[in-house]
C-alpha positions as a printed Julia matrix, in Angstrom:
336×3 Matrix{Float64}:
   9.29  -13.96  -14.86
  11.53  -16.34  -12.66
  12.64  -14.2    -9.39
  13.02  -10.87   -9.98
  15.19   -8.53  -11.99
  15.68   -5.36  -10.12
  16.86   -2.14  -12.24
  19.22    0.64  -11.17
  15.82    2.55   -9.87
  14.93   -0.3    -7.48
  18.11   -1.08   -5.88
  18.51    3.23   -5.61
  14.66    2.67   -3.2
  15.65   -0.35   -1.22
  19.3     0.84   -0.27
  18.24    4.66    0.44
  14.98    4.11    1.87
  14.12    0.52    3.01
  17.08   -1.33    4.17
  17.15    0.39    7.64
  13.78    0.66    7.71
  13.06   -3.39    7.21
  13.64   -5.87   10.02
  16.11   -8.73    9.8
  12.91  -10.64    9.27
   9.33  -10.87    7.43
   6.54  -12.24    7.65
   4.93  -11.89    4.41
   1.31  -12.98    5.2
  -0.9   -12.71    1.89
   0.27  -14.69   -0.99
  -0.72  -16.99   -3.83
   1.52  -19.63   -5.12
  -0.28  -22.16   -8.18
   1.15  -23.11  -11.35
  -0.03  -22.44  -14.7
  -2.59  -25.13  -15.14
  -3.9   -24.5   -11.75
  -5.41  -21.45  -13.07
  -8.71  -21.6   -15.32
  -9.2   -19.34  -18.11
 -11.08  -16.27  -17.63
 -13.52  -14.31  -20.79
 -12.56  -10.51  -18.16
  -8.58  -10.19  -17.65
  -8.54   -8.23  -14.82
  -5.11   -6.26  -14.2
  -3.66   -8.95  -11.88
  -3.55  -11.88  -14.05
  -1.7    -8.95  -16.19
   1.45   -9.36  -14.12
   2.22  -13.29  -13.49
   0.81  -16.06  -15.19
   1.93  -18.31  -12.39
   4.2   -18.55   -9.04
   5.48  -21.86   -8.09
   7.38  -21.72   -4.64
  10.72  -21.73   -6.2
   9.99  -18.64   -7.88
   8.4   -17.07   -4.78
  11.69  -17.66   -2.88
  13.78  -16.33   -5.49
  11.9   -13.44   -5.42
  12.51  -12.35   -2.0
  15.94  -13.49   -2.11
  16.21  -10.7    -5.3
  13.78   -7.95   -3.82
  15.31   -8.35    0.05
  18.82   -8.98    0.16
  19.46   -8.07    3.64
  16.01   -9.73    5.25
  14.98  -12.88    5.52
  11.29  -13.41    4.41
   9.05  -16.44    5.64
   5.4   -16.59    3.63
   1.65  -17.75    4.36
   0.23  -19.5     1.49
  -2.43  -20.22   -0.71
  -3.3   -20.96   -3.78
  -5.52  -19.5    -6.64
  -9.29  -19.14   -5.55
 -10.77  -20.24   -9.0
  -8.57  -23.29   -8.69
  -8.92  -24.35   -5.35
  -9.32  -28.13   -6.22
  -5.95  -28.26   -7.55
  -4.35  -25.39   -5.52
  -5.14  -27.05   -2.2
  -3.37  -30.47   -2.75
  -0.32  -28.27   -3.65
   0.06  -25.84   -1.04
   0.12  -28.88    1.49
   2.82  -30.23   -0.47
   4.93  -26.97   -1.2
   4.01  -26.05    3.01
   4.86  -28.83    3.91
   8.28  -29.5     1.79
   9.44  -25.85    3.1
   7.61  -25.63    6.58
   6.0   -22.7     5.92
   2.25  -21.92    7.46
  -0.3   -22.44    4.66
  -4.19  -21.92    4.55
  -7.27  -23.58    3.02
  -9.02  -22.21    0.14
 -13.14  -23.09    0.65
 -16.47  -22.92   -1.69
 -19.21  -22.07    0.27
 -20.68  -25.24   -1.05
 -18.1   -27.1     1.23
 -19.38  -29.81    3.47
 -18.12  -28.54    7.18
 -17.39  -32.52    7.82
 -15.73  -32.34    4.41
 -13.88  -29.08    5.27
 -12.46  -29.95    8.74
 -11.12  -33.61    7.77
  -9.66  -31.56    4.13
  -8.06  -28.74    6.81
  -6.59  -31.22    9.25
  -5.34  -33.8     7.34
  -3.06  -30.92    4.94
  -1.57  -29.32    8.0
  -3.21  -26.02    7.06
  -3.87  -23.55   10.1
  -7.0   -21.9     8.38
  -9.29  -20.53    5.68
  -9.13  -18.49    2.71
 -12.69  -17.75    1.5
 -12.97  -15.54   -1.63
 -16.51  -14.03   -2.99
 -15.69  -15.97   -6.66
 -16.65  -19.17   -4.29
 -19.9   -17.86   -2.96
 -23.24  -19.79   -3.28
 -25.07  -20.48   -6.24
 -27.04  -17.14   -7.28
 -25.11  -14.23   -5.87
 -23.01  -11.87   -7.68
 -19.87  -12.3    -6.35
 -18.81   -8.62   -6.49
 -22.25   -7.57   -4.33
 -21.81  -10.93   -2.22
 -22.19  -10.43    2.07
 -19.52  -11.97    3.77
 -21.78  -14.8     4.84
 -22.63  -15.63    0.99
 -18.93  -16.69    1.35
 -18.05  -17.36    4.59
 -21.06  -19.21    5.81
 -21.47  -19.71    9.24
 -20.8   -23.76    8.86
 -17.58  -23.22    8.5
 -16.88  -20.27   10.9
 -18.2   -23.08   13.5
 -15.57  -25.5    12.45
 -13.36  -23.06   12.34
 -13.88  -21.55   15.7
 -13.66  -24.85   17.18
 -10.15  -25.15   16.18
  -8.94  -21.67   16.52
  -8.08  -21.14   13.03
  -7.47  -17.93   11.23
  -9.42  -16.79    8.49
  -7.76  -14.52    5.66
 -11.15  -12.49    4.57
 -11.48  -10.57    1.34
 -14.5    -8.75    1.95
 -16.9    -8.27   -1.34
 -18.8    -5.02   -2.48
 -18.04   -2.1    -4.47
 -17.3     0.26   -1.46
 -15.75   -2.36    0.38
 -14.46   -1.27    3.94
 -17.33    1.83    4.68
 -20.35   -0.58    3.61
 -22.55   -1.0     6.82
 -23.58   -4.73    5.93
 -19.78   -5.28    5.73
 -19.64   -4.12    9.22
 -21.99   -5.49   10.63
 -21.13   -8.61    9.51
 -17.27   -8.3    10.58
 -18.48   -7.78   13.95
 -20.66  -10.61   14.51
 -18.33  -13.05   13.7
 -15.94  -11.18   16.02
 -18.79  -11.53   18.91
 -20.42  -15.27   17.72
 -16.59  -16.86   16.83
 -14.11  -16.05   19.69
 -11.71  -18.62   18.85
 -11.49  -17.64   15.2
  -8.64  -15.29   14.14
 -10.09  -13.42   11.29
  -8.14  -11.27    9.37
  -9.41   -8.69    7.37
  -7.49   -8.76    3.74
  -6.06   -5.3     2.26
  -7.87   -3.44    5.01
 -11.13   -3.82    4.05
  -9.58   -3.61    0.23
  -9.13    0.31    1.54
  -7.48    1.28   -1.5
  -8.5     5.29   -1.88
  -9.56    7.87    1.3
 -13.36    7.25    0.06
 -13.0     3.77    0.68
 -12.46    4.1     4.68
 -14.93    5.86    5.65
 -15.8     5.71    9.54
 -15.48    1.99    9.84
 -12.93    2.05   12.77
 -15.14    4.19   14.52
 -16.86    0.96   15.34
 -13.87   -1.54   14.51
 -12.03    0.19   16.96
 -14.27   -1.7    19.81
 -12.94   -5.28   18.43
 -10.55   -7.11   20.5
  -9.73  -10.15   18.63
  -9.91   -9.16   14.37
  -6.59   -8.55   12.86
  -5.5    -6.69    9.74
  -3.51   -7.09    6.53
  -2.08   -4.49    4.38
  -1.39   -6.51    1.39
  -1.6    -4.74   -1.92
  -2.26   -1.72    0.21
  -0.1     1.39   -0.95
  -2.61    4.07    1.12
  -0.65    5.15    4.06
  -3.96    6.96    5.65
  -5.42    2.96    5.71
  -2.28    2.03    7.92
  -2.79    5.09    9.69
  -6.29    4.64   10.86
  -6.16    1.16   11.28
  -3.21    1.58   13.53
  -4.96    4.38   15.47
  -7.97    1.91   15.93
  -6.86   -1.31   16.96
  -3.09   -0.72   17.73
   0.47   -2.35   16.18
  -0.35   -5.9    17.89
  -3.41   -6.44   15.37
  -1.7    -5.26   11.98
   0.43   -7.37    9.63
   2.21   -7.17    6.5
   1.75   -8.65    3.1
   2.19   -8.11   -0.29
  -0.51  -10.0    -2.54
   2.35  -11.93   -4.51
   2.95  -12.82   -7.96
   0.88   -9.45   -8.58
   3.3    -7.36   -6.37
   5.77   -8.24   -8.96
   3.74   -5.43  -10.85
   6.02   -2.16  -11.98
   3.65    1.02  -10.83
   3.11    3.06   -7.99
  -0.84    4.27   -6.74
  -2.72    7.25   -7.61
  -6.26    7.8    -6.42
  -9.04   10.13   -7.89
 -12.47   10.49   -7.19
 -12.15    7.71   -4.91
 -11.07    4.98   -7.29
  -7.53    3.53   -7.36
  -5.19    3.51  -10.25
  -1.75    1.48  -10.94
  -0.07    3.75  -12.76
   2.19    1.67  -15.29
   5.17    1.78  -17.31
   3.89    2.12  -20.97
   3.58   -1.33  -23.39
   4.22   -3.47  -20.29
   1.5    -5.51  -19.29
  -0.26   -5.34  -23.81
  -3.25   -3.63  -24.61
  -4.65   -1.7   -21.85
  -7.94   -0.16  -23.18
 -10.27   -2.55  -21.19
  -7.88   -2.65  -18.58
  -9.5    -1.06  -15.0
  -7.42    0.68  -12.36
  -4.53    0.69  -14.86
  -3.09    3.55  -16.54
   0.71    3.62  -18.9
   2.98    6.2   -18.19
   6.3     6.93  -19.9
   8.05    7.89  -16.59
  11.72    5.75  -16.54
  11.46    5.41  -12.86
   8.85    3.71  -11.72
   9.91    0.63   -9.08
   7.47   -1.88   -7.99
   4.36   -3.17   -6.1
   6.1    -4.77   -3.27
   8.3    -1.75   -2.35
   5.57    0.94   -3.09
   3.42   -1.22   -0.28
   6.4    -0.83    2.45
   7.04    2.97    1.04
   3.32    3.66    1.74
   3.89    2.16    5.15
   6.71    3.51    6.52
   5.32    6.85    5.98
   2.17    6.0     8.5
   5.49    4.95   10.14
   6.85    8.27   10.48
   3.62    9.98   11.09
   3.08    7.95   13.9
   6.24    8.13   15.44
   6.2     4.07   15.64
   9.2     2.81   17.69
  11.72    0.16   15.95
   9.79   -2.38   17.6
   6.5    -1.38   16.77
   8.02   -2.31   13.13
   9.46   -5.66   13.5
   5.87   -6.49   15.25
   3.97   -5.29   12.31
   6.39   -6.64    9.92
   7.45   -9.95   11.63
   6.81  -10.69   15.13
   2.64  -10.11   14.92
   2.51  -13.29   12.64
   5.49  -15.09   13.82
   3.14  -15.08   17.1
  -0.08  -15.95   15.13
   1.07  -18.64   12.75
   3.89  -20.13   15.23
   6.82  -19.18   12.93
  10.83  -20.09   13.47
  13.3   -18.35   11.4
């Protein structure tokens, strides 16, 4: 799908309960653009390679220009993780065609001579590790951040100030102790680096939270995505913790193209679905079909789920714009 095609039920959300809400501008920090071929094959389909089989930069545009008529949206990029030898050479291009901030996606097996020349000489401002890239022998799914994220490359990039988008590993993902423990000593050891914890600690359901920002809450320099995030009691917390200065939006795209909204139960997520949609389902985790005629899509459920920690919180009109703009226009040296 080139762009996308917005039905009576989506442009009924945006004009009744987003377009006042949304800034004049957005940051959209979290997304993957890669073409087809740029992608390897997979035996597992999990649901997000379900919703886009690619997302070259013209379609990314398009997109916003269909789901935000009224905003303008500027987006950090990166490519596919399992394809980072192709998806590197092509972010630098697409970043550096449209001036928009990019980062670098790594293998743990990376060189940090290698990985610092690589980083400079694309104009990226930073790292995206993911667990698929870990070292030889660990199951990416119970990887520690540092079977990832080694510390040879948190030195390079601490050197150079560079964020680092993290997607932390482990099935219960924000609450796990190792997790935190980790997070905080590369806030202590790495200063300079301006790590950014993905999804919120991937803080999907309640269960997943757990008391992390009880110690989070004592870091000064770690920031925060809600990408692919629906779960306003994640914004709410991590806004409680750490503040609007530290939090930024994102959406995950191609796979906030999806149609669904969120449900939790017994602490695991589910995208509930619009029936025959995305084929044969029965293997298919966190997804379930639904025969409801309204059901809009990932990117607006994301800002519906935040604008009710919004409204809980009483946040001002500018505590908005910072979260949704001005945090990363500040961190990735953005003009609109």
């Amino acid at each position: 799908m080139f762009g996308f095609k917005l039905t009576d039920y989506d442009k009924k959300v945006y004009q009744e309960e987003l377009a006042e809400f949304l800034p004049k501008n957005i940051v959209d920090t979290h997304t993957h653009v890669y073409l087809e071929h740029m992608k390897p094959a997979t035996k597992k389909i999990y649901w997000p390679a379900r919703v886009a089989k690619d997302c070259s930069m013209e379609d990314l545009n398009q997109t916003y220009k269909d789901l935000f008529p009224n905003q303008k949206v500027i987006p950090v990029i990166f490519g596919t993780p399992r394809g980072f030898k192709v998806s590197n050479p092509y972010i630098a291009e697409k970043a550096k065609e449209y001036n928009y901030p990019c980062l670098y996606l790594t293998h743990y097996d990376m060189e940090p001579e290698f990985l610092e020349e690589d980083v400079l000489k694309g104009g990226f401002q930073g790292l995206k590790p993911y667990c698929c890239n870990c070292k030889a022998g660990v199951n990416s799914a119970d990887a520690e951040i540092f079977d990832f994220l080694p510390e040879k490359h948190l030195k390079v990039a601490d050197k150079h100030g560079w964020k680092v988008v993290l997607h932390i590993s482990k099935p219960d993902r924000l609450k796990n102790k190792t997790n935190i423990k980790q997070l905080m000593e590369i806030e202590q050891k790495y200063p300079n680096v301006k790590l950014i914890v993905a999804h919120i600690g991937r803080a999907y359901a309640p269960e997943d939270i757990g008391d992390a920002f009880e110690t989070l809450k004592h870091t000064q320099n770690m920031l925060f995505d809600f990408c692919a995030n629906t779960l306003p009691e994640a914004t709410e917390k991590c806004i409680e913790a750490v503040g609007t200065k530290r939090i930024l939006f994102g959406t995950d795209m191609p796979i906030a193209k999806m149609r669904m909204y969120r449900i939790t139960e017994n602490g695991n997520y589910i995208n509930v679905v619009p029936r025959g949609l995305y084929g044969d389902l029965t293997d298919a985790e966190h997804m379930l079909e639904s025969d409801e005629e309204n059901i809009t899509n990932f990117t607006y459920e994301i800002i519906r789920g935040f604008k009710k920690t919004a409204e809980k919180l009483s946040l001002s009109k500018k505590d908005i714009e910072d979260i949704m703009c001005n945090n990363a226009v500040n961190l990735y040296n953005i003009k609109f």
